[in-house]
C-alpha positions as CSV (number, residue, x, y, z in Angstrom):
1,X,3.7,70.0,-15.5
2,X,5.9,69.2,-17.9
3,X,6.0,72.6,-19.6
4,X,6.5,73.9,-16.0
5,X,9.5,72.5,-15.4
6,X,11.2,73.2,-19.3
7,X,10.8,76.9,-18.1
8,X,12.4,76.3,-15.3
9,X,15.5,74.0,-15.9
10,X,17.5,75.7,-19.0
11,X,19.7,72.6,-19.6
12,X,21.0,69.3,-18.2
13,X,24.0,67.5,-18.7
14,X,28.0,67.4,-19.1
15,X,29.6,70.8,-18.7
16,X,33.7,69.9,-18.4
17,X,36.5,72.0,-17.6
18,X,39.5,72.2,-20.2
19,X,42.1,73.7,-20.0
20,X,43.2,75.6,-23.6
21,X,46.0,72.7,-23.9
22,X,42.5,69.9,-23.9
23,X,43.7,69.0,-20.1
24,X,40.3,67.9,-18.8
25,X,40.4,69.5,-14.8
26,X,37.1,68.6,-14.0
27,X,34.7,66.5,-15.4
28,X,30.9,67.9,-14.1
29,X,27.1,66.7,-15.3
30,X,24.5,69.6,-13.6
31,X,21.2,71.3,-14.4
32,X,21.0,74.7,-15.1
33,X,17.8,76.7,-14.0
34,X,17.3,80.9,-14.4
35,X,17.8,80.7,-10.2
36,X,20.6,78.0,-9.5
37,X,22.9,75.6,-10.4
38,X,23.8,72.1,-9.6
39,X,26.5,70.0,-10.4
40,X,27.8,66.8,-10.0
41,X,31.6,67.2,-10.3
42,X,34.6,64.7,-10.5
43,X,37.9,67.3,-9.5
44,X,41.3,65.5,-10.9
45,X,44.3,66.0,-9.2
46,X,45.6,67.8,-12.2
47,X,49.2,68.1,-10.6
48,X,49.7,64.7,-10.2
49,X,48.1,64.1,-13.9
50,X,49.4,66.9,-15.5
51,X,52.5,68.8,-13.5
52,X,50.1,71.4,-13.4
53,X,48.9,73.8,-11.0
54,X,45.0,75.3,-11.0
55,X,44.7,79.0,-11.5
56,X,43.0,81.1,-9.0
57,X,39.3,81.4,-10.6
58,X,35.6,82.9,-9.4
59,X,32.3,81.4,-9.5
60,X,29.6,83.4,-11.6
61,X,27.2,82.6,-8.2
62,X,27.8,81.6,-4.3
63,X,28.3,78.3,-4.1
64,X,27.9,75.6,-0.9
65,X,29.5,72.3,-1.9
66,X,29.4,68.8,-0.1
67,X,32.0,66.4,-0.6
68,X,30.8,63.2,-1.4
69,X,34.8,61.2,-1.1
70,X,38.0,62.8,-1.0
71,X,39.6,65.9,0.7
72,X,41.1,68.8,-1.2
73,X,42.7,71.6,-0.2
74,X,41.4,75.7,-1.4
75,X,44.0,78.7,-1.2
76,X,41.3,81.3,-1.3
77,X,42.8,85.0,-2.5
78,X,42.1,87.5,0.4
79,X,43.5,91.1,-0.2
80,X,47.4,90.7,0.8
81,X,46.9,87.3,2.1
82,X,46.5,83.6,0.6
83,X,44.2,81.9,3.1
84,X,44.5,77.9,3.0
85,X,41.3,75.5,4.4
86,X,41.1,72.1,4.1
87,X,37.8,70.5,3.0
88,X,36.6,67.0,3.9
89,X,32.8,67.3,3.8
90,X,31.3,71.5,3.4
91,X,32.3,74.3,1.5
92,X,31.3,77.5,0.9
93,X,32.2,80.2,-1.4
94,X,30.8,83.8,-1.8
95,X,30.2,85.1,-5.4
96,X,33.4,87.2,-7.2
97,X,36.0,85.3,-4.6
98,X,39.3,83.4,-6.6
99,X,40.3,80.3,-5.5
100,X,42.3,77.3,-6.8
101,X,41.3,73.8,-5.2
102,X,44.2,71.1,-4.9
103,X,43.8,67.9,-4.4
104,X,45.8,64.8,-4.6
105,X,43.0,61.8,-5.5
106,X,39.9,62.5,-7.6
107,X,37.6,64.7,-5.1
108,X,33.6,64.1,-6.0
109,X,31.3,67.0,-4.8
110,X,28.1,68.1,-5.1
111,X,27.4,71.6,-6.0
112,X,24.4,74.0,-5.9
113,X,25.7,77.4,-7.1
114,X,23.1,80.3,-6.7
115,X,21.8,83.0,-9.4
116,X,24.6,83.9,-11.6
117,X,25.8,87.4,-10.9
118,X,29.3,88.0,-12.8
119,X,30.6,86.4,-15.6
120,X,33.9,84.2,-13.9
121,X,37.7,85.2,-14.0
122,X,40.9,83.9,-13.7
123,X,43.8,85.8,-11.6
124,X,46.9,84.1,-11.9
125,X,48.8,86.1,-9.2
126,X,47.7,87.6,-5.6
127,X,47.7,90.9,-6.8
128,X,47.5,90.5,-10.1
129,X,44.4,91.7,-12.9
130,X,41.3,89.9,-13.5
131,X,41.1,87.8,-16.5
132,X,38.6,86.6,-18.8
133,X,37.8,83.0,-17.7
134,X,37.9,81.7,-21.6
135,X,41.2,82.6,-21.8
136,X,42.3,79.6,-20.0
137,X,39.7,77.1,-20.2
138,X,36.8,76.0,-22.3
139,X,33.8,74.0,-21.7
140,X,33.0,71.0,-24.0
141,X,29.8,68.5,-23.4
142,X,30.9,64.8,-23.0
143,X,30.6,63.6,-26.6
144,X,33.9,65.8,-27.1
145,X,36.1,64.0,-25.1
């Protein structure tokens, strides 16, 4: 049983987002498997920290998210348009869509994110190119903070 379930979950543990100036956005603990994700994810209201505003960014899967406290806000890009939802409870987000989340108090989810499909990007304009997703941010394990 045991070797059953090392082939199946690939890691477990802290996965944070950083910004490239070491802003910690969101701090996250999940398990990764070959077929989904899950995380556990504290998002930081980053313009009230920082004066800082997200970037729009894609998911490498689909993703469903339930909100465990807090409410945030998600400008999702949409062609020509910005489309704004509020979320107090459910989201949901197809794979290769960019969205920035705001919030304005610490927002804890929980996250299962389907296979991954694309490697993510960052768009920092409506129209503008996709960009590598390491550009702008970096991933470091708990210890490093």
């Amino acid at each position: 049983m045991k070797r059953l379930i090392s082939k199946i979950i690939n890691n477990i543990g802290a996965s944070h987002v950083i910004n490239k100036n070491n802003q910690v956005c969101i701090k996250r603990w999940g398990i990764w498997t070959s077929y989904f994700t899950i995380f556990f994810s504290k998002i930081l209201p980053i313009k009230e920290i920082y004066n800082i505003e997200q970037v729009y960014h894609s998911h490498q899967g689909s993703f469903i998210s339930f909100i465990l406290s807090g409410v945030y806000l998600q400008d999702v890009l949409k062609g020509n348009k910005i489309i704004r939802t509020e979320h107090k409870w459910f989201n949901y987000l197809p794979c290769g869509c960019h969205h920035k989340i705001i919030c304005h108090k610490p927002v804890y989810t929980l996250m299962f994110m389907g296979k991954r499909k694309l490697k993510p990007t960052v768009r920092l304009k409506q129209k503008g190119k996709k960009l590598r997703y390491d550009r702008f941010f970096k991933l470091k394990d708990e210890e490093s903070i």
